[in-house]
DODOMAR-722005 format. One record per residue (C-alpha): residue in three letters; x, y, z. Coordinates in steps of 0.02 Angstrom, whole numbers, plus 50000, padded with zeros to 5 digits. Example, Ala and Ser with C-alpha at 12.3 -4.5 7.8 and 13.67 -1.06 7.14 Angstrom:
REM DODOMAR-722005
node rest=ALA | east=50615 | north=49775 | up=50390
node rest=SER | east=50684 | north=49947 | up=50357
END
This chain:
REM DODOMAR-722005
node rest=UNK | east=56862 | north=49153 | up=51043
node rest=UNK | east=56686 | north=49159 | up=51129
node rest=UNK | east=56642 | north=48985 | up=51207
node rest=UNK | east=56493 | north=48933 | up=51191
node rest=UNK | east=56373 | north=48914 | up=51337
node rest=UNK | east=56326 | north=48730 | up=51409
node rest=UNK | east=56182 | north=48679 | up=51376
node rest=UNK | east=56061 | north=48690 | up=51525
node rest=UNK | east=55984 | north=48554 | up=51596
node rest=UNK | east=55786 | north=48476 | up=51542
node rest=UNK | east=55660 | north=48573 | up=51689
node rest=UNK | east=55521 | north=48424 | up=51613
node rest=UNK | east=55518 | north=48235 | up=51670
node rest=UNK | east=55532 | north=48123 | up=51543
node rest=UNK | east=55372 | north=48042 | up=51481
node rest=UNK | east=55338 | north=47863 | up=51463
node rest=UNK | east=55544 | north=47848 | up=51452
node rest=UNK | east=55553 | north=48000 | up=51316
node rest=UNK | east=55665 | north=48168 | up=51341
node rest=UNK | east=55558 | north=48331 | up=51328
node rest=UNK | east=55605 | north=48432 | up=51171
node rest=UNK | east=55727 | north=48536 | up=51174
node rest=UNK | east=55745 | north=48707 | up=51050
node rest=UNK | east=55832 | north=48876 | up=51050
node rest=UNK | east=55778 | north=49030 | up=50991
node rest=UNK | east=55894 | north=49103 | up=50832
node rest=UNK | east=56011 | north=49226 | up=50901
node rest=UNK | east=55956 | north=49326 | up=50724
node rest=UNK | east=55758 | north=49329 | up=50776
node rest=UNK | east=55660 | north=49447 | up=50716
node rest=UNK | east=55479 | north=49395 | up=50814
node rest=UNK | east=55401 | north=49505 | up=50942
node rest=UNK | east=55359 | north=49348 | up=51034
node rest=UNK | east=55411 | north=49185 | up=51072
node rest=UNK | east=55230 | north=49128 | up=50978
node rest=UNK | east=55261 | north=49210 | up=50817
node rest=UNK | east=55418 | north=49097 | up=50811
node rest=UNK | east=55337 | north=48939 | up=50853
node rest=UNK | east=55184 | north=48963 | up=50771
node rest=UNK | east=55297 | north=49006 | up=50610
node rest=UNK | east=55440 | north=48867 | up=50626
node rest=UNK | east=55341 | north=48717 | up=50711
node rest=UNK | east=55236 | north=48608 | up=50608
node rest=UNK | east=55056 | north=48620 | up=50708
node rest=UNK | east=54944 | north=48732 | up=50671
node rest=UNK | east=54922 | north=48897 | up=50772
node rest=UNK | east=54781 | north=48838 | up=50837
node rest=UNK | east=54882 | north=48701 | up=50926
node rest=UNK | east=55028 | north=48829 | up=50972
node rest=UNK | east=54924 | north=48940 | up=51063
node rest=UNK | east=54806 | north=48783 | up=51165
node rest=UNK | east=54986 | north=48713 | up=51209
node rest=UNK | east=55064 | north=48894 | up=51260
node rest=UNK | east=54886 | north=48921 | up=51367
node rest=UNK | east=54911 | north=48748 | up=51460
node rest=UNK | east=55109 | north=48805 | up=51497
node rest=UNK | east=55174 | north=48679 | up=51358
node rest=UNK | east=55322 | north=48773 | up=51343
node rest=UNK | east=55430 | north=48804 | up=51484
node rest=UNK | east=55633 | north=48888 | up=51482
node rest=UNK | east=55746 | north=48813 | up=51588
node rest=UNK | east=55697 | north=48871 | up=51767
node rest=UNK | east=55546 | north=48779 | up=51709
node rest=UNK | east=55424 | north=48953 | up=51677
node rest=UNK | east=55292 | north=48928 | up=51572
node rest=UNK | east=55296 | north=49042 | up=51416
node rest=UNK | east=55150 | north=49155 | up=51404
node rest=UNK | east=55062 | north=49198 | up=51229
node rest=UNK | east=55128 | north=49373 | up=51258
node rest=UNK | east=55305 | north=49315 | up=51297
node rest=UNK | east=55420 | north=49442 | up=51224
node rest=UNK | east=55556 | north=49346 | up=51094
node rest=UNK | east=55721 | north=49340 | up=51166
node rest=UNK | east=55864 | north=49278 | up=51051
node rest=UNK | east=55952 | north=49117 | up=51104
node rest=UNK | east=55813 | north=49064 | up=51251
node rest=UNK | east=55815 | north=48879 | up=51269
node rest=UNK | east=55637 | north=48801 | up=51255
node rest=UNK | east=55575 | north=48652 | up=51317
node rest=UNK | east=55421 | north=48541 | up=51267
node rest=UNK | east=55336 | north=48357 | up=51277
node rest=UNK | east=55274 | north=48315 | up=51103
node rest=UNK | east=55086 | north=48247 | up=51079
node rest=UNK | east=55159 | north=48066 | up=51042
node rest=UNK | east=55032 | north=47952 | up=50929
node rest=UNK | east=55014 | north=47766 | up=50992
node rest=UNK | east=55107 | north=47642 | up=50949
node rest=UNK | east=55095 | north=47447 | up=50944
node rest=UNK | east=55176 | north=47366 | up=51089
node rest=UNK | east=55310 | north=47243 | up=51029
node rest=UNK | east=55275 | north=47083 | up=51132
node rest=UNK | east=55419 | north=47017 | up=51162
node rest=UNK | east=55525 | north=47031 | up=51318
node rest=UNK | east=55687 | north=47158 | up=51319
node rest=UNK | east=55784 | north=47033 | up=51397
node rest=UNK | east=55919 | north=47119 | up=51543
node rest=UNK | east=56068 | north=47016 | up=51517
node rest=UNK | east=56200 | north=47113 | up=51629
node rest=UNK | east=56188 | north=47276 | up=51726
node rest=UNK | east=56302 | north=47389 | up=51862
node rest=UNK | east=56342 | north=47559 | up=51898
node rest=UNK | east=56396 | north=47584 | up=51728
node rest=UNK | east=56338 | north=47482 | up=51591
node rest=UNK | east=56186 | north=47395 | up=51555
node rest=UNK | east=56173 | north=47258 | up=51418
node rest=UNK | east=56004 | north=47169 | up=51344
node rest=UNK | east=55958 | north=47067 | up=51239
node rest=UNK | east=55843 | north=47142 | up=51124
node rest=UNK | east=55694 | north=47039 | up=51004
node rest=UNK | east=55653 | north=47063 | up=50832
node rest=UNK | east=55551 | north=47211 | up=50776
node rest=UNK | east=55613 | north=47305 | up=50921
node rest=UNK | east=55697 | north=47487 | up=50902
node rest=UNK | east=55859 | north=47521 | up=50994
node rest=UNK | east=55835 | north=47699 | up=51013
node rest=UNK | east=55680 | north=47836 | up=50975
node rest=UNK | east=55677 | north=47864 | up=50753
node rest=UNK | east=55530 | north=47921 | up=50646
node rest=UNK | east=55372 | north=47820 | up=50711
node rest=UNK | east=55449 | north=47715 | up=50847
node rest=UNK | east=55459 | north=47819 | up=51018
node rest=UNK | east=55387 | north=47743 | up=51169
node rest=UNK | east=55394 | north=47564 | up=51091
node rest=UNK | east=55612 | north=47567 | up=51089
node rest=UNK | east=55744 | north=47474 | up=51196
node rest=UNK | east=55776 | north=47645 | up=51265
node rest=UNK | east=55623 | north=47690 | up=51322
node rest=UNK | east=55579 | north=47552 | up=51403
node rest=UNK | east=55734 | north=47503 | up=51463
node rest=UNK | east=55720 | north=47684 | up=51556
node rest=UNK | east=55541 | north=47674 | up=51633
node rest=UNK | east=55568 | north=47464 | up=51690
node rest=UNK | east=55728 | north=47530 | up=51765
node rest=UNK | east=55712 | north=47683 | up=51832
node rest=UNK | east=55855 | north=47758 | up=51744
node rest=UNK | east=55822 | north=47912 | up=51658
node rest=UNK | east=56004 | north=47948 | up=51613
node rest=UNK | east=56023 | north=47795 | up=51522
node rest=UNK | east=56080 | north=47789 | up=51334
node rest=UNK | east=56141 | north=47692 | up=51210
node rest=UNK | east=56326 | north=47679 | up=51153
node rest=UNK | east=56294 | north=47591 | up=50994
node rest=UNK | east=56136 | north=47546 | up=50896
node rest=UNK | east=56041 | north=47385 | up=50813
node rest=UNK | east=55916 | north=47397 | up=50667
node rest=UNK | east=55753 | north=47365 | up=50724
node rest=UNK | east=55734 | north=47209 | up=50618
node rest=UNK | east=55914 | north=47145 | up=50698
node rest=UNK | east=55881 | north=47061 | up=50857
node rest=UNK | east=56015 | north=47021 | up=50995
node rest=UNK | east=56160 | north=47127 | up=51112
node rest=UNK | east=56139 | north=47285 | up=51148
node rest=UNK | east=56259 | north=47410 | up=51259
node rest=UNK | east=56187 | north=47533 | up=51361
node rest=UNK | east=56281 | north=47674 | up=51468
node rest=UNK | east=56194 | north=47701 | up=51639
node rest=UNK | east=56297 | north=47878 | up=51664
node rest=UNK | east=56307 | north=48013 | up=51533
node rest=UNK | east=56478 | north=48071 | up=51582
node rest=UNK | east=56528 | north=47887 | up=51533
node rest=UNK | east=56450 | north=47882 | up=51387
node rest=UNK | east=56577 | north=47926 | up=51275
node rest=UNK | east=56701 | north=47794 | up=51342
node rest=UNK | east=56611 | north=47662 | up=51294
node rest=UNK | east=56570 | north=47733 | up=51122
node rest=UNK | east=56761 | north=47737 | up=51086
node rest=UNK | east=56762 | north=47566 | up=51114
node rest=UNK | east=56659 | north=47539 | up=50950
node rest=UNK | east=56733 | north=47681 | up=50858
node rest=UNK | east=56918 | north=47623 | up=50891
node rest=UNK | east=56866 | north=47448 | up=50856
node rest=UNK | east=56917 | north=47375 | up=51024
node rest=UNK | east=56739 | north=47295 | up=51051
node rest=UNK | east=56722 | north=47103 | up=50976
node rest=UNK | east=56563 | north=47072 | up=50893
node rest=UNK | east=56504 | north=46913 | up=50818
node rest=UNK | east=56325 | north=46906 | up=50733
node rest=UNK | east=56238 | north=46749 | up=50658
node rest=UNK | east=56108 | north=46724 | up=50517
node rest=UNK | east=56017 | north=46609 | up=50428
node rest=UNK | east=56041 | north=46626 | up=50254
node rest=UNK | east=56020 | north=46510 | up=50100
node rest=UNK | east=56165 | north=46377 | up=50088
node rest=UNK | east=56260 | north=46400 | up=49895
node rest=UNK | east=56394 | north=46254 | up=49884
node rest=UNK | east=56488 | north=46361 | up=49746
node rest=UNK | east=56519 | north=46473 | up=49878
node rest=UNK | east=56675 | north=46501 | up=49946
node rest=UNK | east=56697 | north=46510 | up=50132
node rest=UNK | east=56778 | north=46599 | up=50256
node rest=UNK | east=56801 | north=46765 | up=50159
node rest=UNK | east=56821 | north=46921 | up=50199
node rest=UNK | east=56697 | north=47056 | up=50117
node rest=UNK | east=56743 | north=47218 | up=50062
node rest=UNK | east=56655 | north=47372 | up=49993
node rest=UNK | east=56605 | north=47555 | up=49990
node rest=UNK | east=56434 | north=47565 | up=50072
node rest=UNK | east=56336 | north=47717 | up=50062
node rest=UNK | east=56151 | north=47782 | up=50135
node rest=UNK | east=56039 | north=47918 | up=50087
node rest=UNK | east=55923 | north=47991 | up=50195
node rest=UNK | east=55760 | north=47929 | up=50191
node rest=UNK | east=55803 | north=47794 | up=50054
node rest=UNK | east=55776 | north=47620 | up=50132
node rest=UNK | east=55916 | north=47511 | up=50067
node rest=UNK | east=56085 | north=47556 | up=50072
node rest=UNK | east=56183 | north=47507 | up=49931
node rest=UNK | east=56380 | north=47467 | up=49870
node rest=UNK | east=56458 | north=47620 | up=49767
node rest=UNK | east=56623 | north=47620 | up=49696
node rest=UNK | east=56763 | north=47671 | up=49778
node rest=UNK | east=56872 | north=47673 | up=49936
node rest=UNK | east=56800 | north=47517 | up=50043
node rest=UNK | east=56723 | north=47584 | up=50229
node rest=UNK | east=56635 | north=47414 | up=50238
node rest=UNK | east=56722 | north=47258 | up=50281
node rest=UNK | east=56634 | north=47092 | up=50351
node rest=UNK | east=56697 | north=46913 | up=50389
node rest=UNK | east=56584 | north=46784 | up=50327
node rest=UNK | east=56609 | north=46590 | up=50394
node rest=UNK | east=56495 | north=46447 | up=50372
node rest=UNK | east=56441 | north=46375 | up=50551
node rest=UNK | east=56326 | north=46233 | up=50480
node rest=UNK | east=56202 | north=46194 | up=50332
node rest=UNK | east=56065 | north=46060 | up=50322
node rest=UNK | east=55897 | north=46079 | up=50211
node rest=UNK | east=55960 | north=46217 | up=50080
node rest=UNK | east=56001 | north=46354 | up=50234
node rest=UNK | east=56168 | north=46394 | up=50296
node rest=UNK | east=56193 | north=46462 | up=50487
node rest=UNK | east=56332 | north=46585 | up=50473
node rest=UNK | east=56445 | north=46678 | up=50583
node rest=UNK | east=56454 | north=46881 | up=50535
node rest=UNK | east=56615 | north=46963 | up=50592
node rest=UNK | east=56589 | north=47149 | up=50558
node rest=UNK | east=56765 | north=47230 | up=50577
node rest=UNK | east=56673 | north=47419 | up=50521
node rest=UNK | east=56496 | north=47474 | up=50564
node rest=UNK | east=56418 | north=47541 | up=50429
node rest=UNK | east=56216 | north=47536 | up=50410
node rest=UNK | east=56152 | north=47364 | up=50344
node rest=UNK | east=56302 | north=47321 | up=50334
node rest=UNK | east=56306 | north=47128 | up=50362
node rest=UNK | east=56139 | north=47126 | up=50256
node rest=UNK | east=56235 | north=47207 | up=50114
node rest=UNK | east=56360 | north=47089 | up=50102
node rest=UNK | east=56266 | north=46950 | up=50121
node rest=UNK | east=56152 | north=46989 | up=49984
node rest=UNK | east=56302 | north=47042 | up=49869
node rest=UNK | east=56376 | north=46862 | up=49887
node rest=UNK | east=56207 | north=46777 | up=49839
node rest=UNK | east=56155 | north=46726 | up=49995
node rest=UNK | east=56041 | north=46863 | up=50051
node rest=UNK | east=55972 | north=46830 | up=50245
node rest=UNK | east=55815 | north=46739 | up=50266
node rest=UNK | east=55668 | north=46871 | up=50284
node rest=UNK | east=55763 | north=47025 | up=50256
node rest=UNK | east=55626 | north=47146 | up=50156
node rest=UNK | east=55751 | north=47255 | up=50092
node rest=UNK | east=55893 | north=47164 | up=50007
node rest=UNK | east=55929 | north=47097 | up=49860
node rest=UNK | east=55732 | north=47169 | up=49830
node rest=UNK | east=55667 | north=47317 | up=49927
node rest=UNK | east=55490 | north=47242 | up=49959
node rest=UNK | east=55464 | north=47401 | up=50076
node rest=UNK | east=55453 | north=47425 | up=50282
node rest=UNK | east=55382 | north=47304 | up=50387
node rest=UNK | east=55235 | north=47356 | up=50450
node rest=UNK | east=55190 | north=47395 | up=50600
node rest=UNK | east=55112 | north=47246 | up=50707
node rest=UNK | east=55188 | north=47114 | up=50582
node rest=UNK | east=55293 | north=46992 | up=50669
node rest=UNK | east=55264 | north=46843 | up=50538
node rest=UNK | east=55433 | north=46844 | up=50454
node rest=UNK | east=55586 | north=46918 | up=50582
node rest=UNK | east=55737 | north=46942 | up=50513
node rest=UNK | east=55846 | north=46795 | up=50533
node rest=UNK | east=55977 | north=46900 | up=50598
node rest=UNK | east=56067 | north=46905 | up=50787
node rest=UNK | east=56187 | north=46980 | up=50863
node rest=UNK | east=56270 | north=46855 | up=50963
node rest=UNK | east=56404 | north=46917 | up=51043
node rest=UNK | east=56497 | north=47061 | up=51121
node rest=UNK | east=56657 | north=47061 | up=51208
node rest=UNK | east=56759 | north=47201 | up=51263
node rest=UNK | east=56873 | north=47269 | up=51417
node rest=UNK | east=56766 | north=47387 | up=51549
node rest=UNK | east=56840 | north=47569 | up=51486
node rest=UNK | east=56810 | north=47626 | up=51661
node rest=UNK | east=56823 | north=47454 | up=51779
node rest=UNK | east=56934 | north=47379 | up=51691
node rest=UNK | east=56830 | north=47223 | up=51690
node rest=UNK | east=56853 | north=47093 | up=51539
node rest=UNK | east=56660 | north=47063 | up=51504
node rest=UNK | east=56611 | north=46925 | up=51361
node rest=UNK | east=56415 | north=46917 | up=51328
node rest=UNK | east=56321 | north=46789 | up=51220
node rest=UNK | east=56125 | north=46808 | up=51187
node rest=UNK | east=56009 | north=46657 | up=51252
node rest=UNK | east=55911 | north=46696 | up=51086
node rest=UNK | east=55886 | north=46578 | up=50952
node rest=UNK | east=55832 | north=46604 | up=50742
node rest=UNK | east=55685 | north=46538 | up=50694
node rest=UNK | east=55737 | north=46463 | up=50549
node rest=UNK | east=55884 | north=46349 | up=50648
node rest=UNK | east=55787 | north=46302 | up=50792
node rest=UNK | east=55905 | north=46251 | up=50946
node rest=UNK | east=55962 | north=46070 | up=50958
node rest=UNK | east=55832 | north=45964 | up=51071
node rest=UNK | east=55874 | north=45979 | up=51283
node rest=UNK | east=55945 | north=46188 | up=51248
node rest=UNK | east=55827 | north=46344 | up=51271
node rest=UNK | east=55814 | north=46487 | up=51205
node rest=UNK | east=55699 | north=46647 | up=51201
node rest=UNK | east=55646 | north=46641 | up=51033
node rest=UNK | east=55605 | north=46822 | up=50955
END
């Protein structure tokens, strides 16, 4: 058996908190030059391929720049810094909530990404969270939806990384999440929810299929006053949307979700009217590597259930 080689290291800085590209050539290549092979599988124009390849866009992993007359050579690693559009900042504070040698946790607002996906690049938890710091080798060992505002786990070494992954994957990581939702007396409470969730790619909602369940959520009633309920969200899996899923499925979909029960589309850009009244509250877990027992609780609070009179909190 041939083992594959590592792969080699970025020669490019990051960029406003964002890794360079990274691409290899096909081992089964046909070009006569590195050019013919980005100009005919990258999406700009050749136009743009050959201004980038002139100002040494492209470097391989010495960091040399590839020349327009760079002979194609199967399996070189490429490396390159996309043209990234601009975004609108996200005014809210990324809140650090705990950090050492090995972990970082924040608390993140509403409307915030976790990580770089489709339009959101520089404006994410992780790329800020890497320029403010100064750690480029941070990364994220679990995820929240944009919309979903609250605890968020960060590794500060990659060889860690992993570790603290497990910790979600083997489900030895307590979560607890709270929403606002409406308040239905007929409903019974505590329950536990579950169902087979599924996800296509590039389809907004998820939805419930039939089938063996991979979903399952607790659902307790904190508190209700006015027609809303505050509830406590006890996610024993981690599927995507998960809690909002549920939710919605027992009638009580979560004040100013877009997508569920009706997919009223993405929130724009720039549009911070109507957060999601959705927070992860808390995360508790045993230090994979320190050994540390660690129990975090956001200072954030839901718009829709302000905080009692004489508490803070730090609103989106």
């Amino acid at each position: 058996m041939t083992r594959s080689r590592p792969v080699p290291p970025s020669p490019l800085p990051q960029r406003e908190g964002v890794d360079a590209v990274r691409l290899r050539l096909p081992a089964d290549g046909t070009w006569d030059t590195v050019r013919d092979h980005l100009v005919d599988r990258l999406a700009p124009p050749a136009e743009v391929i050959d201004g980038m390849l002139r100002d040494g866009a492209f470097v391989t992993a010495d960091g040399t720049p590839v020349r327009p007359d760079t002979s194609y050579t199967p399996g070189l690693w490429l490396w390159f810094h996309r043209d990234l559009p601009p975004e609108v900042p996200v005014p809210f504070p990324l809140d650090v909530v705990y950090r050492d040698a090995h972990i970082v946790v924040v608390d993140k607002p509403h409307f915030l990404a976790t990580t770089p996906r489709g339009s959101h690049v520089t404006e994410t938890a992780l790329a800020r969270l890497r320029r403010d710091l100064n750690l480029p080798d941070i990364g994220a060992a679990h995820r929240l939806d944009r919309l979903t505002a609250g605890l968020v786990l960060f590794t500060v070494r990659p060889a860690e990384r992993g570790a603290y992954q497990t910790l979600f994957a083997e489900k030895r990581i307590h979560k607890e999440y709270e929403a606002v939702a409406p308040y239905d007396k007929e409903l019974t409470l505590p329950r536990t929810v579950r169902s087979r969730i599924e996800k296509e790619r590039g389809v907004i909602a998820a939805r419930e299929v039939p089938g063996e369940p991979n979903a399952e959520s607790r659902v307790e009633l904190v508190e209700h006053r006015a027609g809303l309920g505050r509830y406590r969200l006890l996610p024993r899996t981690g599927r995507t949307h998960q809690l909002r899923v549920h939710m919605s499925t027992l009638g009580v979909p979560i004040v100013g979700d877009p997508v569920y029960p009706v997919v009223a589309g993405p929130v724009p850009d720039g549009d911070f009217r109507r957060p999601l009244q959705l927070l992860a509250r808390v995360l508790e877990f045993t230090d994979p590597v320190t050994g540390r027992a660690h129990r975090f609780v956001s200072g954030r609070t839901l718009e829709a259930w302000p905080a009692p009179p004489g508490t803070t909190g730090t609103g989106q």
